[in-house]
Structures are given as structure tokens and as C-alpha cells.
C-alpha positions as CSV (number, residue, x, y, z in Angstrom):
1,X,110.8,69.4,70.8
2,X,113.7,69.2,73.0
3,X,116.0,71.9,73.3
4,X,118.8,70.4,72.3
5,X,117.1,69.7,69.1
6,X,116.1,72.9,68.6
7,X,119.6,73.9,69.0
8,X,120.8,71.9,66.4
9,X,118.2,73.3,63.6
10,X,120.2,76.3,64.0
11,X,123.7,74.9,63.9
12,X,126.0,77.0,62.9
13,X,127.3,76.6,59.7
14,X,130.4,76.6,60.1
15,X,130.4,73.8,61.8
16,X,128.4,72.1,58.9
17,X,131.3,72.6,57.2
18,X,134.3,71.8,59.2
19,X,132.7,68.3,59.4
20,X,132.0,68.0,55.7
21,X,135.7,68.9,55.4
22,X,137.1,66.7,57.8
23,X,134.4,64.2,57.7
24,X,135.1,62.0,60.5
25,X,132.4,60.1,61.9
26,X,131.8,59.9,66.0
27,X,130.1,56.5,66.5
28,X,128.1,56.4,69.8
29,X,124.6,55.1,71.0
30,X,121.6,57.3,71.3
31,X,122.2,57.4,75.4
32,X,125.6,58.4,75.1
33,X,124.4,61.3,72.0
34,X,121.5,63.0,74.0
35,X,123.9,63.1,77.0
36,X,126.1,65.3,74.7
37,X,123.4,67.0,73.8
38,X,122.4,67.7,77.3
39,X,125.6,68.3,78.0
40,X,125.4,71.1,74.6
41,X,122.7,72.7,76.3
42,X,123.9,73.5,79.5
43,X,126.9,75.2,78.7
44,X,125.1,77.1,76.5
45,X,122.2,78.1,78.2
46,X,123.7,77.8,81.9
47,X,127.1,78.1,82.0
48,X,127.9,80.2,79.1
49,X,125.7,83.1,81.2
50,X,126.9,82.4,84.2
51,X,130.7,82.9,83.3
52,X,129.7,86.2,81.7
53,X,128.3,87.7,84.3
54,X,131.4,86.1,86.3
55,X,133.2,88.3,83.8
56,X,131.1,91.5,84.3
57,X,131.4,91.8,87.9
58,X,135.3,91.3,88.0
59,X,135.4,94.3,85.3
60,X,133.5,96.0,87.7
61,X,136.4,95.7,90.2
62,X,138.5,97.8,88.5
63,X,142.1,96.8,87.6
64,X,141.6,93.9,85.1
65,X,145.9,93.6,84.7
66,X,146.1,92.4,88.3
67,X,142.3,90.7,88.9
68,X,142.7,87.5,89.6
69,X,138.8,87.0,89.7
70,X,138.6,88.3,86.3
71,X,141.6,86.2,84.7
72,X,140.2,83.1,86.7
73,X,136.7,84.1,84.9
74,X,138.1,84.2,81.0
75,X,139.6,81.0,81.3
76,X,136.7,79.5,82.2
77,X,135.3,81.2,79.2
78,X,137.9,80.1,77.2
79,X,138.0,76.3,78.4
80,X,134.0,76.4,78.0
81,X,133.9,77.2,74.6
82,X,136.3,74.6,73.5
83,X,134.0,72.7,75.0
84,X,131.3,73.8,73.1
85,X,133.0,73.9,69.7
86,X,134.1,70.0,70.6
87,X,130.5,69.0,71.4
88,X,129.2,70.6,68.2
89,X,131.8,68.5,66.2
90,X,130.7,65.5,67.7
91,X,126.5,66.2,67.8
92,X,127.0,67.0,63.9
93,X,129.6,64.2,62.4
94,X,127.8,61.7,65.3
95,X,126.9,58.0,63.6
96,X,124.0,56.7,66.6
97,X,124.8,53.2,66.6
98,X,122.3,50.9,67.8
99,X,122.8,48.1,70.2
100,X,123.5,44.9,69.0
101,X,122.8,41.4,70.0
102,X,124.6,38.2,69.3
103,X,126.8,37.4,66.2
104,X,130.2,38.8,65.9
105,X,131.6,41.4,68.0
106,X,131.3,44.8,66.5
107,X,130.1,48.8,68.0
108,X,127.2,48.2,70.2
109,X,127.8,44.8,71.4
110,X,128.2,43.4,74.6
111,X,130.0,40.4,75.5
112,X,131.7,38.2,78.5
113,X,135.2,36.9,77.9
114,X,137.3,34.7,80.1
115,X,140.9,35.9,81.1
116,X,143.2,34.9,83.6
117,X,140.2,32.0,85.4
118,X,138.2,34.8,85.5
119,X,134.8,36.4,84.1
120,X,134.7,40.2,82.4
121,X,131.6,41.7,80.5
122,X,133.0,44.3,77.8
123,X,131.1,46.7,75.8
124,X,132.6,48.6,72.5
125,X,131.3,52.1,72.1
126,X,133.2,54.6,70.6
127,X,135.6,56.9,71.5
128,X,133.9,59.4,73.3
129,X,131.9,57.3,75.3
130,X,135.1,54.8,76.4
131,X,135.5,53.9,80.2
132,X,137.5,51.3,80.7
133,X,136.7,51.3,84.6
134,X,132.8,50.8,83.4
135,X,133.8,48.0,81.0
136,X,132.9,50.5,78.0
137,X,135.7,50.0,75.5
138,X,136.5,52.0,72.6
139,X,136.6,50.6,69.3
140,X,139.3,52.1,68.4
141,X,141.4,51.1,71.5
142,X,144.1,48.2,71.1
143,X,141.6,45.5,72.8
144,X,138.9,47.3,71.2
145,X,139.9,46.6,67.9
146,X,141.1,42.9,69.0
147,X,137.6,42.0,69.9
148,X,135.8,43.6,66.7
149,X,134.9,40.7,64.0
150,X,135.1,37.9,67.1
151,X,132.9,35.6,68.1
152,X,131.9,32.8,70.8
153,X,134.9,30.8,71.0
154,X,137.4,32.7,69.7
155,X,140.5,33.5,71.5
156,X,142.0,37.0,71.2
157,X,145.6,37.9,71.8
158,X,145.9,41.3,73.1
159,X,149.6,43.2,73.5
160,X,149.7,45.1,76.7
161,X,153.0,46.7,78.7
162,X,152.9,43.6,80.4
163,X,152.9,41.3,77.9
164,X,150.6,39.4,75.7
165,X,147.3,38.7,77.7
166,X,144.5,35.5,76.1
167,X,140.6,36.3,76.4
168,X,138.4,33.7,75.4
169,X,135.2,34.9,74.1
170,X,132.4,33.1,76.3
171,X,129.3,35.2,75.4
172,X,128.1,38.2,73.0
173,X,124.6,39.6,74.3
């Protein structure tokens, strides 16, 4: 069993029940959740240590009011366990969603579209996994949510700073 699996069979509660009060869903694809998990793991098992004992030999220095190493240490701390408590949210409200092929555009699906005489491929993931750079796309973005529902052939209208920019749908893999 993998660790990060194991992990999560002893979530903590509260957790559990921060998402069953909130109850918001993180959609991503199974790559994009065992990176998290990984990603869970190692800050847990690696870097969570590591800054302690970053914290134990700055106490060790003496003077904590004016150690820089020891300030510098417990932020660390401090930004790593957001971290954490942000990965847990997503590992335990996260919807896997598979990748899909053809049809409309929806969460999983890849597609070409033609804008401006020229050729993009787009995917729509969700949030978390979003980079625009990559052509990853959130659905919840502005052209994210233009292309969900579309299919080969449509045009989509999408508002930018600029202006109002025409895709063309050419392709959903």
C-alpha cells in the first residue's frame, strides 16, 4: 500500500469534517491526485522533520528574540503546515475525474480550437491543476467555462482585457 494511502486511513477527523461542512468538491484527474498525495507525504514525512530540527538547533543558539535562523525556521513551519492542512482539504473533498474522449467539452477533455489563423490544444482540469502556460485550463476560469458544453464546430466568444477573442472548436480528443 502506498504511503500516501496509508496516510489517509488515518485522516484526521477534523478534516472529515471541515469538508462535510463546507462540502466543496476539488475535481482533478488521478495524475494530478497522487501528485498531491506525494506532495502530502513529503511534507509530512520530510519536510515537516527537517524544519524541526531547523527549529531545535536555532533554540540551541541561545537568544530566540533576536535569532534570525530561528524566526526564518517557524515561518517555514508555519507556511508548511498551511500547506499541509490545504492538501488534506483537497485529498479528502477530491472528485478524480477521468479523461474523456470526444463529445462535448466538459472536465477531462482535450480539444484543438482555432483562434486568430492559428492552432491551440486546450485541456480543462480543475482548479488546482490549472496552467495556462501548459494549456491546462481550469474549469472554473472565464475560457474554461466558455468551452464547457461545446462541441466541434462551435464558436466560443470569450471576454478578455483586450476585448472579445472567437475560438472555433476544431477537435475534442
Amino acid at each position: 500500500m502506498h504511503s500516501a494511502e496509508l496516510f489517509l486511513e488515518n485522516a484526521d477527523i477534523l478534516n472529515v469534517l471541515r469538508f462535510l461542512m463546507d462540502n466543496t468538491q476539488t475535481y482533478i484527474s488521478a495524475l494530478g491526485l497522487q501528485k498531491i498525495k506525494d506532495e502530502l507525504v513529503h511534507r509530512i514525512k520530510v519536510l515537516r522533520p527537517e524544519i524541526a530540527q531547523k527549529i531545535s538547533d536555532a533554540k540551541e543558539m541561545g537568544d530566540l528574540s533576536e535569532n534570525f535562523a530561528y524566526h526564518e525556521a517557524k515561518e517555514q513551519q508555519a507556511q508548511n503546515e498551511m500547506r499541509i492542512v490545504d492538501i488534506q482539504d483537497m485529498v479528502v473533498s477530491a472528485v478524480v475525474v477521468e479523461e474523456k474522449i470526444g463529445g462535448a467539452i466538459g472536465l477531462g477533455s482535450t480539444f484543438v480550437v482555432r483562434v486568430n489563423n492559428a492552432e491551440k490544444t486546450y485541456e480543462i482540469v480543475g482548479e488546482n491543476e490549472a496552467d495556462p502556460m501548459a494549456g491546462k485550463i481550469s474549469n472554473m476560469s472565464p475560457l474554461g467555462s466558455a468551452f464547457m458544453g461545446k462541441k466541434i464546430g462551435d464558436a466560443v466568444h470569450a471576454e478578455v482585457p483586450s476585448g472579445t477573442i472567437e475560438y472555433s472548436i476544431v477537435d475534442v480528443k
